[in-house]
N, C-alpha and C positions, 0 to 999 in steps of 0.2 A: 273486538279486541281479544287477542291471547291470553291463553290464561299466562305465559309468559311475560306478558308487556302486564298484566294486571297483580303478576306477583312483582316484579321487575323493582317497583319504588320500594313498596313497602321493607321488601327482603335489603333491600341496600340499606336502608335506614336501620333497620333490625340487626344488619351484619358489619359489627364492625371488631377488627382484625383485635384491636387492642383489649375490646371488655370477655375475649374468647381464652379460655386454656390453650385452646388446639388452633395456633391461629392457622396453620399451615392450610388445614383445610378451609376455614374460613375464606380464607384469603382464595382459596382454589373457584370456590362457591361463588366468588364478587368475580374474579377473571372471568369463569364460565359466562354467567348472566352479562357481563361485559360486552363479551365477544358473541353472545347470543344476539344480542341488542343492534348492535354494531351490521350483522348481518341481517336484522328484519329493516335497520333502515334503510341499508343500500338495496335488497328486493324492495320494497316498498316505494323506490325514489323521495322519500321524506327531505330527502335534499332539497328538493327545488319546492316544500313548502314553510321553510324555515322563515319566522317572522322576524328576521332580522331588521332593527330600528335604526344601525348606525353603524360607523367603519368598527367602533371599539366593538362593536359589537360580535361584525365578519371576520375583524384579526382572533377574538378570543376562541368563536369556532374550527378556525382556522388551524391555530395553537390546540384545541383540544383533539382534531382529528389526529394530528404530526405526534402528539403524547401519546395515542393507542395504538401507532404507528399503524394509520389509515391514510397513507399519505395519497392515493387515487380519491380518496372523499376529501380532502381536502382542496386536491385543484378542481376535484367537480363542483366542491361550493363554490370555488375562486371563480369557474367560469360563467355557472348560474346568477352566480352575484354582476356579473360585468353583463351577463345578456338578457336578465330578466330585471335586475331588479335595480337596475343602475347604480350598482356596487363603487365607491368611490377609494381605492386602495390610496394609502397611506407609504412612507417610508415603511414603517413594521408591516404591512403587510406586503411589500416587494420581496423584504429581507427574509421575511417566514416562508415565503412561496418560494425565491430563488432558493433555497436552502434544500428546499425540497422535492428539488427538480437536480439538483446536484447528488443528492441523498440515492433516487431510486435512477439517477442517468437517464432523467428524461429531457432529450433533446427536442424534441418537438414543442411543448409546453413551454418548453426555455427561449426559442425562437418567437413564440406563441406572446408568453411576458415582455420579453425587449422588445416587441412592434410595443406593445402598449405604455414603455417603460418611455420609449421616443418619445410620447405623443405626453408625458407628463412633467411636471413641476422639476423630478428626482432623477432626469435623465442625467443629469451632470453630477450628481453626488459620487463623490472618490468611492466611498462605499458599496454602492451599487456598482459600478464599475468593475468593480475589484472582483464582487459576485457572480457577474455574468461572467466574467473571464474565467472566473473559478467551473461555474458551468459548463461553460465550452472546451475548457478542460478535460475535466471529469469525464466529458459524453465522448470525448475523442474528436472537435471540432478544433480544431489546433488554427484554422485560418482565423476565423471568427475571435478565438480567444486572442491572437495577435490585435485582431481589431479594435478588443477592447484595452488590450495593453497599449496602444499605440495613443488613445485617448485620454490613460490616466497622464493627467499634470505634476504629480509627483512619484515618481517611480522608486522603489527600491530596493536594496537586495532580497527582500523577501519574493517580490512580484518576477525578478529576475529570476530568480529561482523554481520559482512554481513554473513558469514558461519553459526552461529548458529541461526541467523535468518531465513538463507534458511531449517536448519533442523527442529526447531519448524515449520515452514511453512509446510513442507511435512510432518510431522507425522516421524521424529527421535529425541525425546528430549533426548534420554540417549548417544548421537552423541555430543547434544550441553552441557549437563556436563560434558561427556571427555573433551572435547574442551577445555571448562573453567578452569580445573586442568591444563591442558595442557599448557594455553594461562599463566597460575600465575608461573608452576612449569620449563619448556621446556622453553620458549623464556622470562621467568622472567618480563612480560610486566603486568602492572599493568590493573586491569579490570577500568572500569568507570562505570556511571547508568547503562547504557544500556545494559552492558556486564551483569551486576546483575539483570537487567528487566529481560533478557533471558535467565538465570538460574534458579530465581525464577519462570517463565512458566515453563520449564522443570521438576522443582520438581513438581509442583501440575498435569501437564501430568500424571506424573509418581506415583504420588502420595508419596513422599520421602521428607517429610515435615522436618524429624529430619534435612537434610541436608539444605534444606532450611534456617530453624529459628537458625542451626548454623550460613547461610552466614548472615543473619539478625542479628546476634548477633556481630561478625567479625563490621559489618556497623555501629553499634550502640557505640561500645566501639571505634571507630576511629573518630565518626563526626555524628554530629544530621544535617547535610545542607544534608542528602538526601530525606529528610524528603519533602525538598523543590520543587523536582523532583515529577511532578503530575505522570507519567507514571509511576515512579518504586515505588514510595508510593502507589499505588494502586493495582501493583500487590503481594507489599506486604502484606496490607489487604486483597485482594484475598484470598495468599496463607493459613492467618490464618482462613479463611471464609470455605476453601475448607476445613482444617485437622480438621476444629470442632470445633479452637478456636475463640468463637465470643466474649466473654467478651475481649481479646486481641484487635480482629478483631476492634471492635468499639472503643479501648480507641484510635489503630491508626487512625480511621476513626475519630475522634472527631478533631483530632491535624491536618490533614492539610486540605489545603484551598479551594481544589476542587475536592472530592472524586467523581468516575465519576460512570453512571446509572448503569452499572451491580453492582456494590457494594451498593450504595444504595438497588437496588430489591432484593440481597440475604442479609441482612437485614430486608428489610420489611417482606418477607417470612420466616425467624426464628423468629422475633415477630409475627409472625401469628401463628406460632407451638404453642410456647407459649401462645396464645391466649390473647396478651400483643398489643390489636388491637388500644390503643390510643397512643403506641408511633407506630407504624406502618403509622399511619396519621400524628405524627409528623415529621417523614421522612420524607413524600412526601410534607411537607410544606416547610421543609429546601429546600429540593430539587427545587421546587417552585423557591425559591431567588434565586437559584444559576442559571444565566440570560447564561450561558455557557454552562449548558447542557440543552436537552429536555425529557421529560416526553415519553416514550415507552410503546408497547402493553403490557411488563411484569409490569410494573407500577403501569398501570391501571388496569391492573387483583389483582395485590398486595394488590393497596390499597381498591377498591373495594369489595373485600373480608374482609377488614377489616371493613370499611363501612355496610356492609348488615349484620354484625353481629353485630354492636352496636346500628343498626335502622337508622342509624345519615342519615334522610331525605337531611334536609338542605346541609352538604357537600356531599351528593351524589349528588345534583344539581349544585354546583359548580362546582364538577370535569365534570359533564356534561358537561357544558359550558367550562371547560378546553378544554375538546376533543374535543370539535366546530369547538372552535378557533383554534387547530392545522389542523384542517379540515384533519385530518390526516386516525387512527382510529374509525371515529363512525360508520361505518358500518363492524365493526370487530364481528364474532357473539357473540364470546365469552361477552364481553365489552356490547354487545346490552341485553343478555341475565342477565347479573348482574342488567344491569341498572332497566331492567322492574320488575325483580323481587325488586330491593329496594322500586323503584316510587310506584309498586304496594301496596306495605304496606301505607304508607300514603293515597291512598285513602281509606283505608278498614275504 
């Protein structure tokens, strides 16, 4: 035995955070020996000599690896338990395991569980279902994940949602406007923002605006409170930003309250086509007030550019000092090379 595993009890017992002045360190002392512990028993394999008596027993260990986030000693008990010691999993321990195979995007273990999930009591639990799809999700198995959507018996906008998320995720948008027809016309379940956030990305993927600025029109004649929704009011202006209509693009950019940086920049970049370089600067002063977003490398190329062709010294040193203080961008080359060339004018 270590002198470590031999101080290991005692010290826990002795060390506790709350009868300490100094618990910071306390508390550092119990992590250490934690993570000390943690590591002699995966060298050691102590895994596979755990005398586990019963399922409550497999989920509690199971549950205590996922808390020191050991989530590989976890499925390693899970699979020990199934091949040695005829581990008999439960509902809570599917939901503890799928969680944690969603957690670290292990697809292999995930396909690894569902054979075994088939062959059990729980294979039809809406729950579990819901899980694995969540899984094959997460891992980026978007067929799989259809498979299990296709099996829940009650489907709803939420599950709709996660699906056509995961397809705009992977590069299938014309996956997540079937869906959408599907989701209004098949199970008659009405969409929400989010459903129409992730249809509107799909059209401009796709580039399939008419259908777009129909669902946009569909939103308009039922209720102006989506207006109110920062996310799907944005990629609403997106999508007219994307087809070319910016006169549209900006009247909705004008109407709500926090139009976020990429819609700003592709603005300031079509007033710069137009060579319409003072309202271009006055974007990026709105932008400015708005204490909710930050100012970006495309930003400051934007406005910059708008700057070195009006001369305007003065706010090229502002926005200097902009980028200071984000300490973010000044040593961007691009951003270094605008700046020298505007400063340089003033001294000529």
């Amino acid at each position: 035995m270590s002198m470590l595993n031999f101080l290991h009890r005692p010290l826990k017992i002795l060390i506790d955070p709350r009868l300490f002045i100094c618990r910071y360190q306390s508390q550092r002392l119990l992590d250490l020996l934690n993570k000390k512990a943690a590591i002699e028993v995966e060298h050691n394999d102590e895994l596979e000599k755990l005398p586990l008596q019963n399922t409550i027993e497999w989920n509690k260990k199971i549950k205590f690896y996922r808390m020191r986030n050991e989530e590989k000693n976890a499925l390693k008990l899970f699979e020990i338990g199934i091949r040695k010691y005829e581990f008999q999993p439960d509902y809570i321990t599917y939901i503890s395991i799928l969680e944690i195979c969603k957690d670290i995007k292990d697809i292999d273990s995930g396909h690894y569980i569902h054979r075994l999930i088939n062959k059990s009591s729980v294979r039809d639990n809406s729950r579990i279902q819901s899980l694995l799809m969540e899984v094959y999700m997460k891992c980026g198995d978007v067929d799989s994940a259809r498979d299990m959507f296709d099996l829940l018996k009650h489907r709803t906008v939420v599950e709709y949602n996660a699906l056509m998320t995961a397809y705009n995720t992977h590069q299938y948008p014309q996956r997540t406007i079937d869906l959408f027809y599907e989701m209004r016309e098949k199970d008659k379940i009405k969409p929400n923002n989010t459903s129409s956030m992730l249809f509107f990305q799909a059209c401009v993927k796709l580039q399939l605006f008419e259908q777009g600025k129909a669902l946009h029109e569909e939103l308009k004649q039922k209720t102006s409170a989506y207006l109110k929704n920062k996310e799907l009011s944005n990629q609403i202006i997106a999508m007219y930003i994307a087809s070319g209509d910016y006169t549209i693009a900006e009247e909705y950019f004008n109407q709500i309250k926090e139009p976020n940086v990429s819609n700003y920049v592709a603005l300031m970049n079509y007033y710069n086509k137009l060579k319409n370089w003072e309202r271009t600067i006055q974007l990026y002063d709105q932008m400015k007030m708005q204490r909710k977003i930050q100012s970006d490398i495309a930003t400051y190329l934007a406005v910059l550019t708008a700057i070195k062709e009006m001369n305007n010294i003065d706010k090229a040193k502002q926005v200097k000092e902009d980028i200071l203080k984000q300490n973010l961008w000044q040593n961007h080359v691009e951003i270094q090379k605008l700046l020298e060339e505007i400063l340089k004018i003033s001294d000529k």
